[in-house]
TIRO-2110 file (N, C-alpha, C; in Angstrom, 1 decimal):
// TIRO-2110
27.9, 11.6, -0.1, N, 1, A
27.2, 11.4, 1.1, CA, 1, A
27.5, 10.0, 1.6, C, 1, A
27.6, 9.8, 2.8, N, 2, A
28.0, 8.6, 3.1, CA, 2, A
26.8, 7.8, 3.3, C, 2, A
27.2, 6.3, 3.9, N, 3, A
25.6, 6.0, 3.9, CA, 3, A
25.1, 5.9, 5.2, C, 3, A
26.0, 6.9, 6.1, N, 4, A
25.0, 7.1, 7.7, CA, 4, A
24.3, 8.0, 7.4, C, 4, A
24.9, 9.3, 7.0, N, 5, A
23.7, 10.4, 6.6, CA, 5, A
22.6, 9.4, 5.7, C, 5, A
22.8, 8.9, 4.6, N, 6, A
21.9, 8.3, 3.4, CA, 6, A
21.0, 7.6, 4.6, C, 6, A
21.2, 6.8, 5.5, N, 7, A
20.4, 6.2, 6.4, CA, 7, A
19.5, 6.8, 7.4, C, 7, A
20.0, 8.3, 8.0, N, 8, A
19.4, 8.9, 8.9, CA, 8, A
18.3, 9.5, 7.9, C, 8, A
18.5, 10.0, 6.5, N, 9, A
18.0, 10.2, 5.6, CA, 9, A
16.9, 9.4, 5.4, C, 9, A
16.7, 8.5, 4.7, N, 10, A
15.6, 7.4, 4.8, CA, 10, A
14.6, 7.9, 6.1, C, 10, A
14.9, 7.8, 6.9, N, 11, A
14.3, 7.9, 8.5, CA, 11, A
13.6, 9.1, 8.5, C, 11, A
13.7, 10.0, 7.5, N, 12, A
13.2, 11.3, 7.2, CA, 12, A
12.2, 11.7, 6.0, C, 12, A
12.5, 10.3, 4.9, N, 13, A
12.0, 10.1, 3.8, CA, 13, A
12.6, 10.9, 2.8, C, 13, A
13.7, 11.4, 2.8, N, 14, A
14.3, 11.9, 2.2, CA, 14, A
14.8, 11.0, 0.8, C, 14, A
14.9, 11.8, -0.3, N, 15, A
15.5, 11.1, -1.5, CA, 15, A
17.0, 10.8, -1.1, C, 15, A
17.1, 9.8, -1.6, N, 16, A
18.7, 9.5, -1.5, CA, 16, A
19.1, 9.2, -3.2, C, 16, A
20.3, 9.8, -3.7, N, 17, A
20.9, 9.9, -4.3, CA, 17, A
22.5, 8.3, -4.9, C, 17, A
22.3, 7.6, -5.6, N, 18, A
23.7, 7.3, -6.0, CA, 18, A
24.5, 8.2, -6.8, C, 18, A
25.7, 8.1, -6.5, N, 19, A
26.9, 8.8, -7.3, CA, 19, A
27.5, 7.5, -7.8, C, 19, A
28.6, 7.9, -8.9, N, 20, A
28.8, 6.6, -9.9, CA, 20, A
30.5, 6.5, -9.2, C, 20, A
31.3, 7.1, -8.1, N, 21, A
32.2, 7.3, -7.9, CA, 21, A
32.1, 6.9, -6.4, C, 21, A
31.2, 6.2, -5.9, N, 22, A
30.9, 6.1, -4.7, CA, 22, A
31.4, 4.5, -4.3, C, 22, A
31.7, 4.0, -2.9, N, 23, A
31.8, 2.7, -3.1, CA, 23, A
30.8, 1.8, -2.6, C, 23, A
30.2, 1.5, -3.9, N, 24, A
29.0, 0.7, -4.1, CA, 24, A
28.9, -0.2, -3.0, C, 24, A
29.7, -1.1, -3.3, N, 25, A
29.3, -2.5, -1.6, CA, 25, A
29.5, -1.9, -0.5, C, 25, A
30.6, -1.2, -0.2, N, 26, A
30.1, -0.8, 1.1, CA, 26, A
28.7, -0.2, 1.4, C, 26, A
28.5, 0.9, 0.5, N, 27, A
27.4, 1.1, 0.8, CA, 27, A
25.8, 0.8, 0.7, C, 27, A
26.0, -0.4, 0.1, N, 28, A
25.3, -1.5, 0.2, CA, 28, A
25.0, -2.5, 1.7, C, 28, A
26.5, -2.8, 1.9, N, 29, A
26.3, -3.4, 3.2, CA, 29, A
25.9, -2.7, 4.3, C, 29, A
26.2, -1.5, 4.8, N, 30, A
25.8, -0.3, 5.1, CA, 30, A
24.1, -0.5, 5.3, C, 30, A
23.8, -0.1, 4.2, N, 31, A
22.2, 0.0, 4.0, CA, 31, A
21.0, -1.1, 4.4, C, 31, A
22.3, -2.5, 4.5, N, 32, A
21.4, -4.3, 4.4, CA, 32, A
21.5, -4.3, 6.0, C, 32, A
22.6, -3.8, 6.3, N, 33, A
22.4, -3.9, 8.3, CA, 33, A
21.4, -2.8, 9.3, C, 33, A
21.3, -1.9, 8.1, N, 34, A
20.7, -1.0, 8.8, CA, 34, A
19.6, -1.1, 9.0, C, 34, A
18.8, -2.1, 7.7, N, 35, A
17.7, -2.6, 7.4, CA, 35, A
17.3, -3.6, 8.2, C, 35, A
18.1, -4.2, 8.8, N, 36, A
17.9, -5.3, 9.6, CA, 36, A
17.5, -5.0, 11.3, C, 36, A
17.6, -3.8, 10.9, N, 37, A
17.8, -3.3, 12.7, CA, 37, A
16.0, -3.2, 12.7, C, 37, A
15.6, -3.7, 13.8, N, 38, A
14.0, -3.4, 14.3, CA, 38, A
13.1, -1.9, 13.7, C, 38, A
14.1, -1.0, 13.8, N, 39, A
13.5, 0.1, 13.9, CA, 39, A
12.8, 0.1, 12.1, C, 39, A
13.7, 0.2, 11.1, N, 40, A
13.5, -0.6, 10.2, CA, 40, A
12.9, -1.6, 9.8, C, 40, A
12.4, -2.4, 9.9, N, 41, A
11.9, -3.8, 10.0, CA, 41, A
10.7, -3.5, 10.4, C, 41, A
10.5, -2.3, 11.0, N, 42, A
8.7, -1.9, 11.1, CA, 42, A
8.4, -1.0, 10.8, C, 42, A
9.3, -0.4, 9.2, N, 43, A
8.8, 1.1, 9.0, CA, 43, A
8.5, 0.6, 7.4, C, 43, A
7.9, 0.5, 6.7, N, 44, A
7.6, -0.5, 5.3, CA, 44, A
8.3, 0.8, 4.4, C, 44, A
7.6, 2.2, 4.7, N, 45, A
8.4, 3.3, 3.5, CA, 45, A
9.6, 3.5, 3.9, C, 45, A
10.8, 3.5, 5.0, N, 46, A
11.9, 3.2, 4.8, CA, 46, A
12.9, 2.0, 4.2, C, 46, A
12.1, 0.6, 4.5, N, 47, A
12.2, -0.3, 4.1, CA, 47, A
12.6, 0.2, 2.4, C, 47, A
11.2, 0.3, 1.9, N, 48, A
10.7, 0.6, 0.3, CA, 48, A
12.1, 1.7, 0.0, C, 48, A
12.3, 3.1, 0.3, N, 49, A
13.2, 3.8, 0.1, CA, 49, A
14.7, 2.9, 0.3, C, 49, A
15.1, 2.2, 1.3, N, 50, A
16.4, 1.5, 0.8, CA, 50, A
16.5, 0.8, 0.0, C, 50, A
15.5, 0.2, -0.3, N, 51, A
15.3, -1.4, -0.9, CA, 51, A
15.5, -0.5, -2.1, C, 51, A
15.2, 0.3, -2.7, N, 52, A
15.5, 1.0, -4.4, CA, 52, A
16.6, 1.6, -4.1, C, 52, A
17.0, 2.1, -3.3, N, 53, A
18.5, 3.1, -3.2, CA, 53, A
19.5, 1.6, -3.4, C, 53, A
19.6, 0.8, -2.5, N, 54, A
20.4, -0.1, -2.8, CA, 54, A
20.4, -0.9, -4.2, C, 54, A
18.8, -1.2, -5.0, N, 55, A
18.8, -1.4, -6.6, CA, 55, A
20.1, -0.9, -7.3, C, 55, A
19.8, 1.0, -7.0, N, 56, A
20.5, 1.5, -7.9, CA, 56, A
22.0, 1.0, -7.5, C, 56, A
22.4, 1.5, -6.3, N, 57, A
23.8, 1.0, -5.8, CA, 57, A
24.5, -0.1, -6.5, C, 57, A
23.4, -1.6, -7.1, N, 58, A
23.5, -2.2, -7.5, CA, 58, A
24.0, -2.3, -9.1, C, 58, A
23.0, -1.3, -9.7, N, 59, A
22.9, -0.7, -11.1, CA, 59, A
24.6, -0.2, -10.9, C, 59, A
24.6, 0.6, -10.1, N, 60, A
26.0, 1.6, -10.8, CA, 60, A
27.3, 0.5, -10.4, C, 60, A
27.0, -0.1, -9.5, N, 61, A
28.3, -1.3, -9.4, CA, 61, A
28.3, -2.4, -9.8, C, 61, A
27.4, -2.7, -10.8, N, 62, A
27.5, -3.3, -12.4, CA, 62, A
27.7, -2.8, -13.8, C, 62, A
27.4, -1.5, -13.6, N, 63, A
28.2, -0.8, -14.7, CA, 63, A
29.8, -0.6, -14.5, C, 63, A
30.1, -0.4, -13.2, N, 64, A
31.4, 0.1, -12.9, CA, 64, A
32.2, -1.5, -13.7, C, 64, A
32.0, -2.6, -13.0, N, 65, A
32.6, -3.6, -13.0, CA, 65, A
32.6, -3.9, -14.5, C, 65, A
31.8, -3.8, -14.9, N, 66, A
31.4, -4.0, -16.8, CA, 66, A
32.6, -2.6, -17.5, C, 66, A
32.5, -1.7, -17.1, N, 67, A
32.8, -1.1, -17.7, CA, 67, A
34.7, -1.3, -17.7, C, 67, A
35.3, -1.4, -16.6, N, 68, A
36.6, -1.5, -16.1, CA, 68, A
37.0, -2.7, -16.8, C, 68, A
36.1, -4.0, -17.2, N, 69, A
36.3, -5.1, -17.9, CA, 69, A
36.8, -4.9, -19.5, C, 69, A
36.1, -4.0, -19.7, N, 70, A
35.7, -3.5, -21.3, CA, 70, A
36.5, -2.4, -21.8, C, 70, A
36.9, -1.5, -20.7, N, 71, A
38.2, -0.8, -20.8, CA, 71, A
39.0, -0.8, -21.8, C, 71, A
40.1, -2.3, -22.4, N, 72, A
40.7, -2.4, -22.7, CA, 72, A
40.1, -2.5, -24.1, C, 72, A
39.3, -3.2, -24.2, N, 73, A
38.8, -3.7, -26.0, CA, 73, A
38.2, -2.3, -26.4, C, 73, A
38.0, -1.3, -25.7, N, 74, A
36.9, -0.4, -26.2, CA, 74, A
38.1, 0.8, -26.5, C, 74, A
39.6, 1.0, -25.8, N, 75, A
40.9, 1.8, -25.9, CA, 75, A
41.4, 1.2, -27.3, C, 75, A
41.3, -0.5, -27.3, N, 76, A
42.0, -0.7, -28.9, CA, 76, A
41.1, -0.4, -30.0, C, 76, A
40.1, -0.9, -29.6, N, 77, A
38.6, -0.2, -30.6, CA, 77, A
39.0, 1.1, -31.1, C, 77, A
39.3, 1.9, -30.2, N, 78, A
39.3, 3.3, -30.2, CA, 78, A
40.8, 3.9, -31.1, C, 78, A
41.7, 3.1, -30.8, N, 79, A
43.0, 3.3, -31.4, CA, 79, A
43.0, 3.2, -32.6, C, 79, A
42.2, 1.7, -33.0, N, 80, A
41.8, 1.6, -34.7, CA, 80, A
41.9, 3.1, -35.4, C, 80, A
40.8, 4.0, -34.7, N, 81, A
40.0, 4.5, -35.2, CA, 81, A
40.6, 5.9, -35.2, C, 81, A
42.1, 6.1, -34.7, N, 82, A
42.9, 7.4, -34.4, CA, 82, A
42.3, 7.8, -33.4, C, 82, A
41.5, 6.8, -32.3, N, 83, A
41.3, 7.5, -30.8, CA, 83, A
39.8, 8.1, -30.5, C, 83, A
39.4, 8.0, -31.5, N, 84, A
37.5, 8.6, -32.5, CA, 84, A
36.4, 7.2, -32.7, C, 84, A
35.9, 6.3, -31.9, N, 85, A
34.9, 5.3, -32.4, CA, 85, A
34.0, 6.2, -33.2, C, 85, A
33.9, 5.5, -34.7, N, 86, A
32.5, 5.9, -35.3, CA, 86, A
31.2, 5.2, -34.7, C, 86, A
30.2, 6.4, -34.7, N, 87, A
29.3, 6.1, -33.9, CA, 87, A
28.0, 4.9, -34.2, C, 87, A
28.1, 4.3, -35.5, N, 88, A
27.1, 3.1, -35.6, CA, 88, A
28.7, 1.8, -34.5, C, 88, A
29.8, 1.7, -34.9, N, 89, A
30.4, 1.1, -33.6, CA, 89, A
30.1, 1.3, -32.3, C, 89, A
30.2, 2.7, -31.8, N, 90, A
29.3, 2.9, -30.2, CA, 90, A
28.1, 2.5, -30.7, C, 90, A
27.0, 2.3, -31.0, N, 91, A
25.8, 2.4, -30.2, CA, 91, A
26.2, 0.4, -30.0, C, 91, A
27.1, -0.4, -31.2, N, 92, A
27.0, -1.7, -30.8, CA, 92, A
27.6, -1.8, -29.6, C, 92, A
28.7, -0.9, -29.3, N, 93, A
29.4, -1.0, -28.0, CA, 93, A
28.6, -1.0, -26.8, C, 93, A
27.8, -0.1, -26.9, N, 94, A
27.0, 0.5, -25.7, CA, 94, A
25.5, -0.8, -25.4, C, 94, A
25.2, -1.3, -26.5, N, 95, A
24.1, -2.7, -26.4, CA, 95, A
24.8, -3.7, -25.8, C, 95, A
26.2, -3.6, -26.2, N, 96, A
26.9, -4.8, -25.5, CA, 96, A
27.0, -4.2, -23.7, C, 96, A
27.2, -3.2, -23.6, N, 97, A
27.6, -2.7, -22.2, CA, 97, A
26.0, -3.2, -21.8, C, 97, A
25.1, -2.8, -21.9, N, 98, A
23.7, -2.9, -21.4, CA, 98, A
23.6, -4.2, -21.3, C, 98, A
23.8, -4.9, -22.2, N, 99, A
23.5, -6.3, -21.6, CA, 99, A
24.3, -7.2, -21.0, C, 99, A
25.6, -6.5, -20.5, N, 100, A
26.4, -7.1, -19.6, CA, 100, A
26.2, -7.0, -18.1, C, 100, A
25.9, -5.3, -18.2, N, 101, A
24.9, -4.8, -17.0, CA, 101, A
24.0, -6.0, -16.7, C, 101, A
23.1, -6.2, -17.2, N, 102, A
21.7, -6.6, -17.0, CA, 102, A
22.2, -7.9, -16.2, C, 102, A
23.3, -8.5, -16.8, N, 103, A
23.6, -9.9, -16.4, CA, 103, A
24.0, -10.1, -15.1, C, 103, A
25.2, -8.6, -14.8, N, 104, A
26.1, -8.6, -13.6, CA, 104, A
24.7, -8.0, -12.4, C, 104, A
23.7, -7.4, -13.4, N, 105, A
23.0, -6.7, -11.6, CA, 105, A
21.6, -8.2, -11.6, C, 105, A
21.1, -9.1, -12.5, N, 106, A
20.9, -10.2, -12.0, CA, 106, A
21.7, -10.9, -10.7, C, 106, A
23.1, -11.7, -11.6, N, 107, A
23.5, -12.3, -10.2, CA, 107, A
23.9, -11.4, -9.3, C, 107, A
24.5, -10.5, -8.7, N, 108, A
24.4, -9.3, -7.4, CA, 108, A
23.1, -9.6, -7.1, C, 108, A
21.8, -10.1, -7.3, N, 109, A
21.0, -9.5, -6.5, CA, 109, A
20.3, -10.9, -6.1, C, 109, A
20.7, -12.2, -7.2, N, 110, A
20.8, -13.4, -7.2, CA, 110, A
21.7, -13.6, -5.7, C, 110, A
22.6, -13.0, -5.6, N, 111, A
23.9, -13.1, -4.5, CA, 111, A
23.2, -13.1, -3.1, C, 111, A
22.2, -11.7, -3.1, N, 112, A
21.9, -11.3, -2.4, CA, 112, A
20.6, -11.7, -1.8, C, 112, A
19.6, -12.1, -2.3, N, 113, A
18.9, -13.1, -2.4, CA, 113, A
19.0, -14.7, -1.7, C, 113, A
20.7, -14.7, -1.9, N, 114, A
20.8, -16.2, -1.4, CA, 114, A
21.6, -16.3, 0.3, C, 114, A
22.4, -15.3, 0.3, N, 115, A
22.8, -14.2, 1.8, CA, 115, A
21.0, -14.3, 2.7, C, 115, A
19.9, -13.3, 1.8, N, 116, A
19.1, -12.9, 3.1, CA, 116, A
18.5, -14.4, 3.4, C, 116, A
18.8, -15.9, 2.5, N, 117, A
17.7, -16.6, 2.7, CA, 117, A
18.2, -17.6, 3.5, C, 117, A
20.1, -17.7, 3.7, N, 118, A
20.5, -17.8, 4.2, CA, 118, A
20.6, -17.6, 5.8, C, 118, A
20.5, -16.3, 5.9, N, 119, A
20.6, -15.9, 7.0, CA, 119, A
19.4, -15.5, 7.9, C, 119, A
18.1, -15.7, 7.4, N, 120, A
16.8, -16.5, 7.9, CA, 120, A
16.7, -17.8, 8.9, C, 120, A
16.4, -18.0, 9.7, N, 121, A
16.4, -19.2, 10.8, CA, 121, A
15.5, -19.8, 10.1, C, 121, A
16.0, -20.9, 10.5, N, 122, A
14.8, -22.4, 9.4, CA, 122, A
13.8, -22.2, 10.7, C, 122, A
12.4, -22.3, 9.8, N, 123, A
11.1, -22.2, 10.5, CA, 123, A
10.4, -21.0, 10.9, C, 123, A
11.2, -20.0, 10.7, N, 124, A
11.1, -18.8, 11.1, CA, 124, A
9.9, -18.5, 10.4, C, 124, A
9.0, -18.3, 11.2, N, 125, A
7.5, -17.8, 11.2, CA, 125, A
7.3, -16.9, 9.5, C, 125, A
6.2, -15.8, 9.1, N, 126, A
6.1, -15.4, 7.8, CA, 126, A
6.3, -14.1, 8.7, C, 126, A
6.2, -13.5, 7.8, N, 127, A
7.0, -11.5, 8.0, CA, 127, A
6.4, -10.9, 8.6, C, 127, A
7.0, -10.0, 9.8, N, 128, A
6.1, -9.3, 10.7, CA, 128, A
5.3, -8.2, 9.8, C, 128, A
5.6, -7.8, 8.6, N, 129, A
4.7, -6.6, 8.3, CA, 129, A
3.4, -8.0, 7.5, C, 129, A
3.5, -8.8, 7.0, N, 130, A
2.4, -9.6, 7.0, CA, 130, A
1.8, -10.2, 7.4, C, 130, A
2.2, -10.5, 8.7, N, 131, A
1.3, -10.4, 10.1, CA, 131, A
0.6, -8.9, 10.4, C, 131, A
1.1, -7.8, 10.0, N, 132, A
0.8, -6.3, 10.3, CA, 132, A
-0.6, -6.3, 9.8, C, 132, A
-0.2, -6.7, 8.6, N, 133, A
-1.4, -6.3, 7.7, CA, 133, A
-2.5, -7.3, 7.2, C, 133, A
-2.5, -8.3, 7.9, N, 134, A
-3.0, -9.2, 8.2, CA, 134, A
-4.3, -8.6, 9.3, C, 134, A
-3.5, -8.6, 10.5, N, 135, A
-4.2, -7.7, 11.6, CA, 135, A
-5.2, -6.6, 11.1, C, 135, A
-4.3, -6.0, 10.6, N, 136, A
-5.3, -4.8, 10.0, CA, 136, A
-6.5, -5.0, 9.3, C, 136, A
-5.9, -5.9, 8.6, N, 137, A
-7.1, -6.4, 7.5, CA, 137, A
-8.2, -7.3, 8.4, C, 137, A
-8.1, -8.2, 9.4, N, 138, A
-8.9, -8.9, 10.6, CA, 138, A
-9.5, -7.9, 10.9, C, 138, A
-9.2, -6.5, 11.5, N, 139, A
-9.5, -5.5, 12.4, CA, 139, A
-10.7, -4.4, 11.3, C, 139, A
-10.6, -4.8, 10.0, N, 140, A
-11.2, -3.7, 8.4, CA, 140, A
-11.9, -4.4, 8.4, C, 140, A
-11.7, -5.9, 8.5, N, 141, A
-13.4, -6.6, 8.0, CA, 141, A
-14.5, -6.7, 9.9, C, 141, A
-13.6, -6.4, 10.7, N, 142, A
-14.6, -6.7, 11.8, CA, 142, A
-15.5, -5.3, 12.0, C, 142, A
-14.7, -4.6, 11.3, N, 143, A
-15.5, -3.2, 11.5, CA, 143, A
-16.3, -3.0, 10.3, C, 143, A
-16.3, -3.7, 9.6, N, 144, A
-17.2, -4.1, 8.2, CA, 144, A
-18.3, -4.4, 9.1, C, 144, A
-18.3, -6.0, 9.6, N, 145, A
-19.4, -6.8, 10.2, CA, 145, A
-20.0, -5.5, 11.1, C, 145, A
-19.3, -4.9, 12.2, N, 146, A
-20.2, -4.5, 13.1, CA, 146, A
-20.9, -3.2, 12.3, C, 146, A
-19.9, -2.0, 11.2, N, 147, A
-20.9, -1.8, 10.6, CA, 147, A
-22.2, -2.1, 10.0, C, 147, A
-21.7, -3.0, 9.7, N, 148, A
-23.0, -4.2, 8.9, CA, 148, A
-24.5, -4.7, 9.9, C, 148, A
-23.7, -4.8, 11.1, N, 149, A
-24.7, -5.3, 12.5, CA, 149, A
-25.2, -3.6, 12.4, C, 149, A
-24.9, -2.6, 12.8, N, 150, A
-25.3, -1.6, 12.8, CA, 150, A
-26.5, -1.0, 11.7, C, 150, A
-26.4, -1.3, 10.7, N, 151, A
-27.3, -0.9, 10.0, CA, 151, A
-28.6, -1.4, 10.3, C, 151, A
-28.3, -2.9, 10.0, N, 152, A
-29.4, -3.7, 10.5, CA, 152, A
-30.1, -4.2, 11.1, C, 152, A
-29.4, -3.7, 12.5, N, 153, A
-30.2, -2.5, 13.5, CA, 153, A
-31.1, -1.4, 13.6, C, 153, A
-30.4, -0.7, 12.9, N, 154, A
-30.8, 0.5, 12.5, CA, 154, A
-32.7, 0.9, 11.6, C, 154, A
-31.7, -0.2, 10.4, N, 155, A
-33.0, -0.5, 9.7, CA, 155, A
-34.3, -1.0, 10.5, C, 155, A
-33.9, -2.3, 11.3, N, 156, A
-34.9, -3.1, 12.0, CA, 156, A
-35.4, -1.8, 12.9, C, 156, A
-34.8, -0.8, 13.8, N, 157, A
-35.7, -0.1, 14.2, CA, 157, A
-36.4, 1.3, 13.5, C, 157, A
-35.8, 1.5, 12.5, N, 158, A
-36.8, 2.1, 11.0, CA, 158, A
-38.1, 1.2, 11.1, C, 158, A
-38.1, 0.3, 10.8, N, 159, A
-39.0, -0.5, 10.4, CA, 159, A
-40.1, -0.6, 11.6, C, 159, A
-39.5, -0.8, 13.0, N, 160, A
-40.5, -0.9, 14.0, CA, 160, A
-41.2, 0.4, 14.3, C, 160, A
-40.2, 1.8, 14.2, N, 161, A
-41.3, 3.0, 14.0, CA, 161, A
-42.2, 3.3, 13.1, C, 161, A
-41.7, 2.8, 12.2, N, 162, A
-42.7, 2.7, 10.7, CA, 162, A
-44.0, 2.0, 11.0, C, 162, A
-43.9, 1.2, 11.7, N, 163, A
-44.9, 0.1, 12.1, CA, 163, A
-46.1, 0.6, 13.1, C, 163, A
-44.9, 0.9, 14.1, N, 164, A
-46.3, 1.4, 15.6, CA, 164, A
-46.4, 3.0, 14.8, C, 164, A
-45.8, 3.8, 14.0, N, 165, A
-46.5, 4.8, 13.8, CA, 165, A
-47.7, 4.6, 13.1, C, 165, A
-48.0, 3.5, 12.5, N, 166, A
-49.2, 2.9, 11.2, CA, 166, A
-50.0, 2.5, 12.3, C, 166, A
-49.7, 1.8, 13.4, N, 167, A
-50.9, 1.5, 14.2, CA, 167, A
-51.4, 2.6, 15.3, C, 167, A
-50.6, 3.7, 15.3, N, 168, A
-50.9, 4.9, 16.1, CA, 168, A
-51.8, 5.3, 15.3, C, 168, A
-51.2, 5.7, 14.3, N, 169, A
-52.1, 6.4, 13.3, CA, 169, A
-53.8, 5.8, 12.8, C, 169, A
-53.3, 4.5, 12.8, N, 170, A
-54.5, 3.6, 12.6, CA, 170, A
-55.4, 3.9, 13.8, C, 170, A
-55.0, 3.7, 15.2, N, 171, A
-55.8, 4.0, 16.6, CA, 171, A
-56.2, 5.3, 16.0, C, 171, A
-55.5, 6.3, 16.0, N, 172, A
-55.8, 7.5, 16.0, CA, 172, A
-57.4, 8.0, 14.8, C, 172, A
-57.1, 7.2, 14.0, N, 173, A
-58.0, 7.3, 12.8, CA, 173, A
-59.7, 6.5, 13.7, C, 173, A
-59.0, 5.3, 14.0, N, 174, A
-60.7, 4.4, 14.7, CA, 174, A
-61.0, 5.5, 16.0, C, 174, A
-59.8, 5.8, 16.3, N, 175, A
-61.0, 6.8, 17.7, CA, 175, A
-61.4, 8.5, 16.7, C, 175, A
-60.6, 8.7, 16.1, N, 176, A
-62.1, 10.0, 15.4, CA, 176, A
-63.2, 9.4, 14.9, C, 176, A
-62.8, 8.5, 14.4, N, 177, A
-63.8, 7.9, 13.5, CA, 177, A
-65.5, 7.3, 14.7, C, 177, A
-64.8, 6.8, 16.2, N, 178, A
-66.0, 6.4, 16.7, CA, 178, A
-66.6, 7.8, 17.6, C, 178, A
-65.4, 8.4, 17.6, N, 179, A
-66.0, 10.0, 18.4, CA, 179, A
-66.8, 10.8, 17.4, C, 179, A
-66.7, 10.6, 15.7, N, 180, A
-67.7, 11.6, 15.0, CA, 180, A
-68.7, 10.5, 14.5, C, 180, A
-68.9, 9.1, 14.7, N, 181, A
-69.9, 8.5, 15.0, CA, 181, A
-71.0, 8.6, 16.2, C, 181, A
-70.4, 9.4, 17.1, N, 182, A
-71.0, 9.4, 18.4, CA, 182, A
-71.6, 10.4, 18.4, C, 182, A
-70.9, 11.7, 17.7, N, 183, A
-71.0, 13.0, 17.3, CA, 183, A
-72.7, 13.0, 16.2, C, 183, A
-72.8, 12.1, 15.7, N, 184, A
-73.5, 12.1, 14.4, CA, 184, A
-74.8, 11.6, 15.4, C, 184, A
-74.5, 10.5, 16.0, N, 185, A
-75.5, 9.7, 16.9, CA, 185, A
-76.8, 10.9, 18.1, C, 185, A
-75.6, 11.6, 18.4, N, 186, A
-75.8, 12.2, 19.1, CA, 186, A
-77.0, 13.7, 18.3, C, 186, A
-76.3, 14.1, 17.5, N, 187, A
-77.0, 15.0, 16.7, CA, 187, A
-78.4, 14.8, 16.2, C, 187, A
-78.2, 12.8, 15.6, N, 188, A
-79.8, 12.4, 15.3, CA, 188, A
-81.0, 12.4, 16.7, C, 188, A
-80.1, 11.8, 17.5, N, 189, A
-80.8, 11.8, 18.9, CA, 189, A
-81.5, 13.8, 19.0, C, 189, A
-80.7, 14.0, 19.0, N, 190, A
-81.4, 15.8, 19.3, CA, 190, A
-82.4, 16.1, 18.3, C, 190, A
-82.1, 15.6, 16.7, N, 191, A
-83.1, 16.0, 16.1, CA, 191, A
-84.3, 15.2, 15.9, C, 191, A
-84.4, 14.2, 16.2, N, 192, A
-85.6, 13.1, 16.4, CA, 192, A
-86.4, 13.5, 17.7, C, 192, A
-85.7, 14.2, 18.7, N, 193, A
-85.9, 14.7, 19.5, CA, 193, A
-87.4, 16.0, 19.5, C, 193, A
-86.6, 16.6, 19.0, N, 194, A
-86.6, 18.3, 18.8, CA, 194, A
-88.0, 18.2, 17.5, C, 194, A
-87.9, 16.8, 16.6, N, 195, A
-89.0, 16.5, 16.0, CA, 195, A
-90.4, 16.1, 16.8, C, 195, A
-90.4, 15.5, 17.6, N, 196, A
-91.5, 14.9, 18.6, CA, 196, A
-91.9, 16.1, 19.4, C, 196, A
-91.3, 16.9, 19.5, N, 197, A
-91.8, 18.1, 20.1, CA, 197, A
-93.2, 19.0, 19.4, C, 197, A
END
């Protein structure tokens, strides 16, 4: 696959694949301009998706170069041996390959590293997606606060029905209370009455 599909891919969130037969820097450089373009630059999971596709690109074209180096000692190695490495010789072979890797996909990405910091404008502001999320994060806590205002709102007018319902209730209580006072008044009046008769 080349790396315009690999690219239109991304844009789709599709997995993208390395092959070990593929040409690694091109399609590297490929992948670093495409990245550069705006549309990119404000998509964080396409970002994320090239930024590991190009890793590996990185991985397999430090094996490639390690390996084509090693070629020759690993053919006479092998001649020794009627063309057959015994296998406690490979696995030393293969620790040596791994840590040649490890060295060559450091500097590549050391390389690469010093290209993007390079080609950054002196002064140039901090990163639009951390300005993004910045914002977002200004915009999560203000809606914290005004949840927060809301409650205690809310609560404070809990609290004020809570209140005048205690003093309704309270009125409500002193006016039975003086109407079956009046009630009672009234009753003794008739029978103090009804006595004198």
């Amino acid at each position: 696959m080349d790396p315009g599909v690999e690219n239109s891919q991304s844009l789709m969130m599709g997995q993208l694949t390395v092959f070990p037969d593929q040409d690694h820097i091109a399609h590297m450089e490929a992948h670093r301009a495409f990245m550069s373009s705006y549309l990119v630059r404000n998509n964080p999971q396409v970002m994320t998706i090239l930024q590991a596709h190009i890793i590996e690109h990185i991985s397999a074209q430090a094996r490639n170069e390690v390996m084509m180096e090693l070629q020759p000692v690993l053919q006479q190695e092998a001649a020794k041996f009627g063309g057959q490495v015994p296998p406690e010789l490979q696995a030393q072979f293969q620790a040596q390959i791994e840590k040649q890797v490890a060295v060559k996909v450091a500097a590549i990405i050391d390389d690469m590293v010093a290209e993007e910091q390079e080609a950054l404008p002196l002064g140039s502001g901090p990163d639009p997606l951390v300005d993004l999320k910045m914002k977002e994060l200004d915009l999560e806590q203000q809606k914290i606060n005004v949840d927060a205002a809301d409650d205690l709102a809310q609560h404070k007018l809990e609290e004020e029905k809570l209140s005048y319902k205690k003093q309704s209730d309270a009125a409500k209580l002193a006016q039975q209370q003086t109407i079956q006072n009046q009630r009672v008044a009234v009753q003794r009046e008739r029978l103090n009455a009804s006595k004198k008769r």
